[in-house]
TIVOVO-530299 format. One record per residue (C-alpha): residue number from 1; chain; x, y, z. Coordinates in nm, 4 decimals. Example, Ala and Ser with C-alpha at 12.3 -4.5 7.8 and 13.67 -1.06 7.14 Angstrom:
% TIVOVO-530299
<vexpa i="1" ch="A" xx="1.2300" yy="-0.4500" zz="0.7800"/>
<vexpa i="2" ch="A" xx="1.3670" yy="-0.1060" zz="0.7140"/>
END
This chain:
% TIVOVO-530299
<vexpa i="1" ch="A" xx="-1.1748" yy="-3.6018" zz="1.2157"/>
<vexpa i="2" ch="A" xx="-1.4276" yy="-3.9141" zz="1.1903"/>
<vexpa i="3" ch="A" xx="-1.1874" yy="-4.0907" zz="1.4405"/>
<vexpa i="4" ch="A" xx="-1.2283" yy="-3.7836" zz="1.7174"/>
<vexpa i="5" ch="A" xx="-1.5761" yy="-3.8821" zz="1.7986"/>
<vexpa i="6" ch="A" xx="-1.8988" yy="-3.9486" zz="1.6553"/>
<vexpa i="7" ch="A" xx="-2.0864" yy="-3.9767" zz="1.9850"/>
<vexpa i="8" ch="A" xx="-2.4052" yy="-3.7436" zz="1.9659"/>
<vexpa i="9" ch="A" xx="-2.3977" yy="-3.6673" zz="1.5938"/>
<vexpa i="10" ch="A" xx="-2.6730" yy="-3.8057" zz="1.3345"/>
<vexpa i="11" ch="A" xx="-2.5854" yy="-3.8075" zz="0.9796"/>
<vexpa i="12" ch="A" xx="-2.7891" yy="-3.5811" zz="0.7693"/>
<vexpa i="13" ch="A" xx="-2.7907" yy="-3.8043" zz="0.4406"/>
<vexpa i="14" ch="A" xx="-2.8850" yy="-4.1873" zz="0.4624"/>
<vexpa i="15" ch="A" xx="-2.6808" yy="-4.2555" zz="0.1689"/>
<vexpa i="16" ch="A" xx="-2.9470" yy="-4.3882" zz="-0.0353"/>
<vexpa i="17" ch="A" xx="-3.2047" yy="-4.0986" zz="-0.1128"/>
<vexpa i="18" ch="A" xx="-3.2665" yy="-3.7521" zz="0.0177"/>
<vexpa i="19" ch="A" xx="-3.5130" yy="-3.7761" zz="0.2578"/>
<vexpa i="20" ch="A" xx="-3.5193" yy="-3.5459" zz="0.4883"/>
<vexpa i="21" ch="A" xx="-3.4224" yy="-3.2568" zz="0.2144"/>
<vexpa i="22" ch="A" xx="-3.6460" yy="-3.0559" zz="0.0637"/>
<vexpa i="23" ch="A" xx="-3.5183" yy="-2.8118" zz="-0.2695"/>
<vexpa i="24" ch="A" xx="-3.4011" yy="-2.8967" zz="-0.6065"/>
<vexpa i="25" ch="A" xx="-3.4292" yy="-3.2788" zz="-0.6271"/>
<vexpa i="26" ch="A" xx="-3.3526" yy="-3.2938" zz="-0.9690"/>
<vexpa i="27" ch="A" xx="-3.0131" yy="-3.1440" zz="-1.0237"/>
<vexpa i="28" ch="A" xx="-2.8884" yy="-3.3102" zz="-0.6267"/>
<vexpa i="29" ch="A" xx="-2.9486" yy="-3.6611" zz="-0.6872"/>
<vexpa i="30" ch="A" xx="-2.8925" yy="-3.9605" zz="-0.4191"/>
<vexpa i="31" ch="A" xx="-2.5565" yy="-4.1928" zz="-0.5669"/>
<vexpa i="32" ch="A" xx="-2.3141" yy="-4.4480" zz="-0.4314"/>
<vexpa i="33" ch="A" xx="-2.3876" yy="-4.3167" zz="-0.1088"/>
<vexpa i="34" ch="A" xx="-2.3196" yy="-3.9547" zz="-0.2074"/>
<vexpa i="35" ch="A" xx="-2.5144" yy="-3.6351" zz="-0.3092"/>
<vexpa i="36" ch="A" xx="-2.4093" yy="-3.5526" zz="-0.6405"/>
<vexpa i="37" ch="A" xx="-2.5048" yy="-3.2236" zz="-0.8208"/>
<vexpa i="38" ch="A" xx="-2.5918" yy="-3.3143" zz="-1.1822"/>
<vexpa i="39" ch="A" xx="-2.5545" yy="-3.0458" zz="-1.4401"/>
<vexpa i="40" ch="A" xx="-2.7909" yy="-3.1711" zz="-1.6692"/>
<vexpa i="41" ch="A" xx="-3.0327" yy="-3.1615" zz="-1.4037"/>
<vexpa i="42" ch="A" xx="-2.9990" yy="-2.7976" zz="-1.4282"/>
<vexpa i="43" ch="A" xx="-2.6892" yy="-2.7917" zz="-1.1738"/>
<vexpa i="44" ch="A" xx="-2.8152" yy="-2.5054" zz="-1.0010"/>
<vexpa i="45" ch="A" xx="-3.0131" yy="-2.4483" zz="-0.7066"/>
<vexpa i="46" ch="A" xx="-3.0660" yy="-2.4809" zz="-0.3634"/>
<vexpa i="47" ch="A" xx="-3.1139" yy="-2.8232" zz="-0.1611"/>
<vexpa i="48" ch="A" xx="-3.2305" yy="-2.7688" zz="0.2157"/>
<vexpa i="49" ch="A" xx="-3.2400" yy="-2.9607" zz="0.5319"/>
<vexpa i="50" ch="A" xx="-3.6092" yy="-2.9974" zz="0.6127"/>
<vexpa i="51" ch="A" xx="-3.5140" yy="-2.9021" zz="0.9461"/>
<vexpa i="52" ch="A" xx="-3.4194" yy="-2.6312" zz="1.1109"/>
<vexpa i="53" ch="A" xx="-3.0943" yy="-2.6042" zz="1.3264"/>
<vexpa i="54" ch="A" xx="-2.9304" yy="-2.3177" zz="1.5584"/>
<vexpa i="55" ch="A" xx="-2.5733" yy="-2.4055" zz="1.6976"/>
<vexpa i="56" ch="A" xx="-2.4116" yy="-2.7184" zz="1.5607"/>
<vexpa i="57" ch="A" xx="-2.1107" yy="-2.9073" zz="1.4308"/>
<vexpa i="58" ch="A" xx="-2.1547" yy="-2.9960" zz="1.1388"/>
<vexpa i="59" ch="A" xx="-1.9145" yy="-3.2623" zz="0.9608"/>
<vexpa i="60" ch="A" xx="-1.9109" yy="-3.3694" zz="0.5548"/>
<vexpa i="61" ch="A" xx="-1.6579" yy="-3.4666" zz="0.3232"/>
<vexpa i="62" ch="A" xx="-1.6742" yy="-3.2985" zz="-0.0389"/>
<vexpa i="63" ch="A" xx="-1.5408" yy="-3.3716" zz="-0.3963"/>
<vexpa i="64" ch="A" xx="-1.4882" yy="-3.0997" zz="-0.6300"/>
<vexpa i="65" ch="A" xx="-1.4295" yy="-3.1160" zz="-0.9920"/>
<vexpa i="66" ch="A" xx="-1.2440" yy="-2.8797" zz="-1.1528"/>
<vexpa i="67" ch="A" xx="-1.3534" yy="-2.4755" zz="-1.1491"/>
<vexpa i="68" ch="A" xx="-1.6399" yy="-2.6055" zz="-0.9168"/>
<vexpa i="69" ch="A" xx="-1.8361" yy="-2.3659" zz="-0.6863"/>
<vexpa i="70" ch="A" xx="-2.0866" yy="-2.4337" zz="-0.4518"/>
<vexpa i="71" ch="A" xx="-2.1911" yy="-2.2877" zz="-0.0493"/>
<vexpa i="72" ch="A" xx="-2.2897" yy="-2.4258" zz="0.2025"/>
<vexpa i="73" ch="A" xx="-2.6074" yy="-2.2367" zz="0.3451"/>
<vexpa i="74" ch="A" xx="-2.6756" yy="-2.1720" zz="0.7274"/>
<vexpa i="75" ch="A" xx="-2.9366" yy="-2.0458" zz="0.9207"/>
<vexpa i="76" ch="A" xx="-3.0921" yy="-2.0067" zz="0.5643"/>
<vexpa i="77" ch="A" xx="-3.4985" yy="-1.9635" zz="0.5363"/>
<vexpa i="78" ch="A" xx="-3.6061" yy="-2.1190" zz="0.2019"/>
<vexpa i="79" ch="A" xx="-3.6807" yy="-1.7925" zz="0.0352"/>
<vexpa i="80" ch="A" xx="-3.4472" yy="-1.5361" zz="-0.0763"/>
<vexpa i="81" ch="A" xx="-3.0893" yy="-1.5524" zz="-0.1698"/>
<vexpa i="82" ch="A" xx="-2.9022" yy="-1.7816" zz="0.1081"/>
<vexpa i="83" ch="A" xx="-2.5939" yy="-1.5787" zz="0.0877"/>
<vexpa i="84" ch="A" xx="-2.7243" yy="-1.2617" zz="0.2591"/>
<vexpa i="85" ch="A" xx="-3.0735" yy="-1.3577" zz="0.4012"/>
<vexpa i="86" ch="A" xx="-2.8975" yy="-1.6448" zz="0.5617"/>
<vexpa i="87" ch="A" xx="-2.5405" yy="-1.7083" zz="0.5584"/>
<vexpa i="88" ch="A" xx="-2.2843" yy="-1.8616" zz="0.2710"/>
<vexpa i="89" ch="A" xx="-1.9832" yy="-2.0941" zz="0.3618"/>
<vexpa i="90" ch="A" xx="-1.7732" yy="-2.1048" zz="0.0037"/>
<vexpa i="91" ch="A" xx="-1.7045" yy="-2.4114" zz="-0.1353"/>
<vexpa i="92" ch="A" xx="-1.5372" yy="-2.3071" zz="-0.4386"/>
<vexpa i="93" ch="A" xx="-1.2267" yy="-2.4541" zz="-0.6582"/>
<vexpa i="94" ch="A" xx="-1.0523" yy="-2.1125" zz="-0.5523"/>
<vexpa i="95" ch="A" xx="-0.7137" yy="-2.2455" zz="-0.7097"/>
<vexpa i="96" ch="A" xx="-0.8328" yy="-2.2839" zz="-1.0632"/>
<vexpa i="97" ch="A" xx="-0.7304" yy="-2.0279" zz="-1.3074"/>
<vexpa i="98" ch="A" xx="-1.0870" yy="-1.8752" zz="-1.3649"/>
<vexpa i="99" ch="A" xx="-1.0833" yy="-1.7737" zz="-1.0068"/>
<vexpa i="100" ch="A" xx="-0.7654" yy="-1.5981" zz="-1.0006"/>
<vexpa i="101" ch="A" xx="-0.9317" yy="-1.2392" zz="-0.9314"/>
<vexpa i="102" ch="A" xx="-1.1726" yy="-1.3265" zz="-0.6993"/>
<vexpa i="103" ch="A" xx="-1.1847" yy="-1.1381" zz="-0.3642"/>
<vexpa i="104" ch="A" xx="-1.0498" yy="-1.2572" zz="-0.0313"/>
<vexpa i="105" ch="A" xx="-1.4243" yy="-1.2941" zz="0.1166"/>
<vexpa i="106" ch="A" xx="-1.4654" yy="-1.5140" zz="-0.2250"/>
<vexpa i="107" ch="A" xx="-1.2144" yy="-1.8290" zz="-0.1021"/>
<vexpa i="108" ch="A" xx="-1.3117" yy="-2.1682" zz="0.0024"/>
<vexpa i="109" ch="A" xx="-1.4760" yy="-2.1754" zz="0.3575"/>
<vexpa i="110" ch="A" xx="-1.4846" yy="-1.8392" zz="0.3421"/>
<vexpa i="111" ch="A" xx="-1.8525" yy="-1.6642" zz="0.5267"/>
<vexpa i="112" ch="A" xx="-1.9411" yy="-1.4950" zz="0.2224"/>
<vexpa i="113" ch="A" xx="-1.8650" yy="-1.1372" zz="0.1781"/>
<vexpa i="114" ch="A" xx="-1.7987" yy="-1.1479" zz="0.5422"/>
<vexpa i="115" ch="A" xx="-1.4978" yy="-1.3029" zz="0.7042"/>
<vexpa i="116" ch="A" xx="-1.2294" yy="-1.4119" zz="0.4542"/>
<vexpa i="117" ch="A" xx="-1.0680" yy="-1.8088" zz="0.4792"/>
<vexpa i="118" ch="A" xx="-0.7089" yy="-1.8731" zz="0.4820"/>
<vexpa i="119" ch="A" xx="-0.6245" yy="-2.0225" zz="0.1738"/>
<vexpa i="120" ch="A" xx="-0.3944" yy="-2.3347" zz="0.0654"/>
<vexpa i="121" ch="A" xx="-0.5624" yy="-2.6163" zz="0.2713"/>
<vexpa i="122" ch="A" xx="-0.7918" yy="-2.7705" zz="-0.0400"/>
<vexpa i="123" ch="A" xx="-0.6679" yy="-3.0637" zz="-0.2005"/>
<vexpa i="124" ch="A" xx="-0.6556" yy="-3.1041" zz="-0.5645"/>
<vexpa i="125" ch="A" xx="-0.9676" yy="-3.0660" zz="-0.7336"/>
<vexpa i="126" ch="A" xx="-1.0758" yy="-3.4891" zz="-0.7950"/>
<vexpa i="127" ch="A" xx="-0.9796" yy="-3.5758" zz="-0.4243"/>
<vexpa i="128" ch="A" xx="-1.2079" yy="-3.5838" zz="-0.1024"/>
<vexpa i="129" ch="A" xx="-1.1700" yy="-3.3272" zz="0.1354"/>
<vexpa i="130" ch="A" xx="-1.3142" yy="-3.3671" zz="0.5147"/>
<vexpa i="131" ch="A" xx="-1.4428" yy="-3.0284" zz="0.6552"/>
<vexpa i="132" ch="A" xx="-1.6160" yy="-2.9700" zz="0.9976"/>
<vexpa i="133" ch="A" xx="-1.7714" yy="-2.6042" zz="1.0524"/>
<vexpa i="134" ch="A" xx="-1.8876" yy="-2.5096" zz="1.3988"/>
<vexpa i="135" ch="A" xx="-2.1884" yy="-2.2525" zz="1.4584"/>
<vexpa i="136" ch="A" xx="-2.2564" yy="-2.0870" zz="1.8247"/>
<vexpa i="137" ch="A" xx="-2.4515" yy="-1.7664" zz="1.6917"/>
<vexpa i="138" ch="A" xx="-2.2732" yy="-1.5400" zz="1.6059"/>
<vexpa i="139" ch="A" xx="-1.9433" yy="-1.7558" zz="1.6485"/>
<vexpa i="140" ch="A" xx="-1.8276" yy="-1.9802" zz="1.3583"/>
<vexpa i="141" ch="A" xx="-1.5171" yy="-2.1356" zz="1.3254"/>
<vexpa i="142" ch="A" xx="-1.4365" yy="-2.3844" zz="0.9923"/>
<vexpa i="143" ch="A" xx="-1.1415" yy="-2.6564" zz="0.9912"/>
<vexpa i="144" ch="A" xx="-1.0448" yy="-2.7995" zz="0.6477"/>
<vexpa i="145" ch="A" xx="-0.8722" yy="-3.1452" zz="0.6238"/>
<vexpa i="146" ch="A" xx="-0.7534" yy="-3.0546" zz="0.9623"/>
<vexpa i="147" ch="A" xx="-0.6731" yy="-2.6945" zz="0.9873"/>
<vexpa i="148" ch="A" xx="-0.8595" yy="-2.4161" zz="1.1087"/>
<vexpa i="149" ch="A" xx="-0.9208" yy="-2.2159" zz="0.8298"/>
<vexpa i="150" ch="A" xx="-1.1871" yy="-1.9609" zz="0.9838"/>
<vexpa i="151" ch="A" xx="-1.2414" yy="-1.8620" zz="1.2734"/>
<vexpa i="152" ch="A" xx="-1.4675" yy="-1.5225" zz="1.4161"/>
<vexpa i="153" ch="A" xx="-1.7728" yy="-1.3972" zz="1.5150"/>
<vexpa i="154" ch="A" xx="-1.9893" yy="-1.2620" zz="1.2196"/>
<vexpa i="155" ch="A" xx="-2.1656" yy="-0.9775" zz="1.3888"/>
<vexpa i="156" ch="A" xx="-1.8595" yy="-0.7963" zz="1.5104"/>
<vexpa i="157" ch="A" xx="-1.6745" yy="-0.8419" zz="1.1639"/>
<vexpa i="158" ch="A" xx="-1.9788" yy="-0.6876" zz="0.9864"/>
<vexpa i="159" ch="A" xx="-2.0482" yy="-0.3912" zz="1.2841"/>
<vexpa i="160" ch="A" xx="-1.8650" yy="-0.1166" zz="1.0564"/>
<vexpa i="161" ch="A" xx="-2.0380" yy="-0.2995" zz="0.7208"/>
<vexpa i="162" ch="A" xx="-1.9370" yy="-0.6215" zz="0.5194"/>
<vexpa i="163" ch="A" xx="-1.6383" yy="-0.6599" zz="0.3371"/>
<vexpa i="164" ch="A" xx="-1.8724" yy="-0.7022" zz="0.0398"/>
<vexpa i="165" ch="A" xx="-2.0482" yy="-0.4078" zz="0.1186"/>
<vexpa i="166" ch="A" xx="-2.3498" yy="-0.5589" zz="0.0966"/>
<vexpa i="167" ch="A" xx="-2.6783" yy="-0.5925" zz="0.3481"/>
<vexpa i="168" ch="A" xx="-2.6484" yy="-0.9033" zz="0.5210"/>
<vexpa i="169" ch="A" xx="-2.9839" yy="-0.9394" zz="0.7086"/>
<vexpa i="170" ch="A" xx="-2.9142" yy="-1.2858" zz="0.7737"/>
<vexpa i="171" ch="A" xx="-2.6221" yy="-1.1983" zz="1.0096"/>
<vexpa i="172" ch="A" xx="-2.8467" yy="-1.1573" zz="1.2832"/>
<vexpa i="173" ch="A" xx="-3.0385" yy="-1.5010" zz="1.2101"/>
<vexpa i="174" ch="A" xx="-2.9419" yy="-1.7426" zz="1.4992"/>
<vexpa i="175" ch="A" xx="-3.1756" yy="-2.0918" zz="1.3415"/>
<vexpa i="176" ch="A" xx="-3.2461" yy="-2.1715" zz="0.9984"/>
<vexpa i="177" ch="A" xx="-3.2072" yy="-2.4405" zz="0.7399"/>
<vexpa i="178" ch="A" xx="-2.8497" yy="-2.5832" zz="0.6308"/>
<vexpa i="179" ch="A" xx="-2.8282" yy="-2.6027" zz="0.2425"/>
<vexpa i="180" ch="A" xx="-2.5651" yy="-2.6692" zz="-0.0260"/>
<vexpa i="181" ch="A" xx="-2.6342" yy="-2.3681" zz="-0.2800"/>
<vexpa i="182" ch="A" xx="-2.5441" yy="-2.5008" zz="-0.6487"/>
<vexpa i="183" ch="A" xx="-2.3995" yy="-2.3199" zz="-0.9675"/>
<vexpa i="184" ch="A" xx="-2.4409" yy="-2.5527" zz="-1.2012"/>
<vexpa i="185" ch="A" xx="-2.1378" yy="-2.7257" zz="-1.1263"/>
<vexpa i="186" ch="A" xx="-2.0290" yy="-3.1580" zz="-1.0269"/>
<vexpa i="187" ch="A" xx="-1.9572" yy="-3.1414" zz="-0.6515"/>
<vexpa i="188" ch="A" xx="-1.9860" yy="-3.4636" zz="-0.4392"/>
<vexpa i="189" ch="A" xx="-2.1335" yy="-3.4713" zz="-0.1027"/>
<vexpa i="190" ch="A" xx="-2.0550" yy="-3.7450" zz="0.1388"/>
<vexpa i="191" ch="A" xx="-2.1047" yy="-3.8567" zz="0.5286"/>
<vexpa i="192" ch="A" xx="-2.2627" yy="-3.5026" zz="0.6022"/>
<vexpa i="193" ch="A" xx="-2.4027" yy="-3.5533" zz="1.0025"/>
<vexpa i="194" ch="A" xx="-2.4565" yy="-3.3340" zz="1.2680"/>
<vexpa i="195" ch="A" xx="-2.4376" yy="-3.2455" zz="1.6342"/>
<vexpa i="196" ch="A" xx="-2.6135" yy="-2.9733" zz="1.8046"/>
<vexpa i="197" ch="A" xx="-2.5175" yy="-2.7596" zz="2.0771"/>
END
C-alpha cells in the first residue's frame, strides 16, 4: 500500500513522541518509532488526535500480541464511549481461542455493532499488518494487508436498527477525533498518516 502513493498524506505520529495526541499518555507511550500500549500503564483508555477530521484515508500498520483488542475511533468527541457516540473500527485478535463466540459485528475491522468484516485476512498475532480505512460520511470502506475487508455505508445498514441493537448516536456524526480505544492489552502502532478528502 505505502508504494501506491503517499502524495497528499501527513503522518499522524512523528515517531518520537505523541504530540499532536491528546488522551491517556501514560498507558500509549512513544517507542522505536511506534505507539505502544503499555499494560502497566494501565493499558486501557483512549488516545485522540488533537484534531478533528471528516472524510479521510487513513493508513497505519499494527502489531498485535496474542488475544489483543483494541478500536480504532472515528468521528469520536472526547467524551462518552467512542464506540456508539462516535464510531469503533475493531482491531481485535479475533482468531484466538478466547474470542471464539464473539459476534460477527465483533471481528477485526469490523464498524462496531454495525457492519460485520470478512474474516481470515489478519496475520498471525506477532507480525505487522498494513491497514488503510477510507471515510466519506456515511461511506467507509477498510482494506487489510490488501483486501477489502469492509465495505458500506453506515446509515443505511443501521436504518432498521444496529446489528448490536444498540443506539448509535454517533452514526450520524460526519467530523470528529480519530482514536485508538485500549483494553488493557500490547498492540503496536506504526506509520499511522493521513489524507483528507
Amino acid at each position: 500500500m505505502a508504494q501506491e502513493s503517499n502524495q497528499g498524506f501527513t503522518p499522524l505520529f512523528n515517531g518520537k513522541n505523541l504530540e499532536g495526541w491528546i488522551g491517556n499518555k501514560t498507558s500509549y507511550q512513544a517507542k522505536d518509532g511506534m505507539i505502544v500500549i503499555e499494560p502497566n500503564g494501565g493499558g486501557g483508555g483512549n488516545l485522540f488526535t488533537e484534531k478533528e477530521y471528516g472524510d479521510f484515508i487513513l493508513r497505519f500498520e499494527f502489531q498485535l500480541t496474542p488475544g489483543a483488542n483494541n478500536g480504532l475511533g472515528i468521528h469520536a468527541p472526547l467524551e462518552g464511549d467512542a464506540a456508539y457516540a462516535g464510531k469503533e473500527i475493531q482491531i481485535l485478535d479475533n482468531e484466538a481461542e478466547k474470542y471464539a463466540g464473539l459476534k460477527a459485528y465483533q471481528y477485526h475491522g469490523s464498524v462496531y455493532g454495525v457492519i460485520p468484516a470478512k474474516r481470515g485476512f489478519l496475520k498471525p498475532a506477532g507480525e505487522w499488518n498494513q491497514q488503510e480505512v477510507i471515510v466519506q460520511h456515511p461511506k467507509i470502506k477498510v482494506i487489510l494487508n490488501g483486501a477489502v475487508i469492509l465495505e458500506g455505508d453506515y446509515l443505511e445498514a443501521s436504518r432498521n436498527g444496529t446489528l448490536d441493537g444498540k443506539d448509535h448516536p454517533g452514526l450520524k456524526r460526519s467530523s470528529g477525533h480519530i482514536g485508538f480505544l485500549g483494553h488493557g492489552d500490547v498492540v503496536r502502532f506504526r506509520n499511522i498518516d493521513i489524507k483528507e478528502l
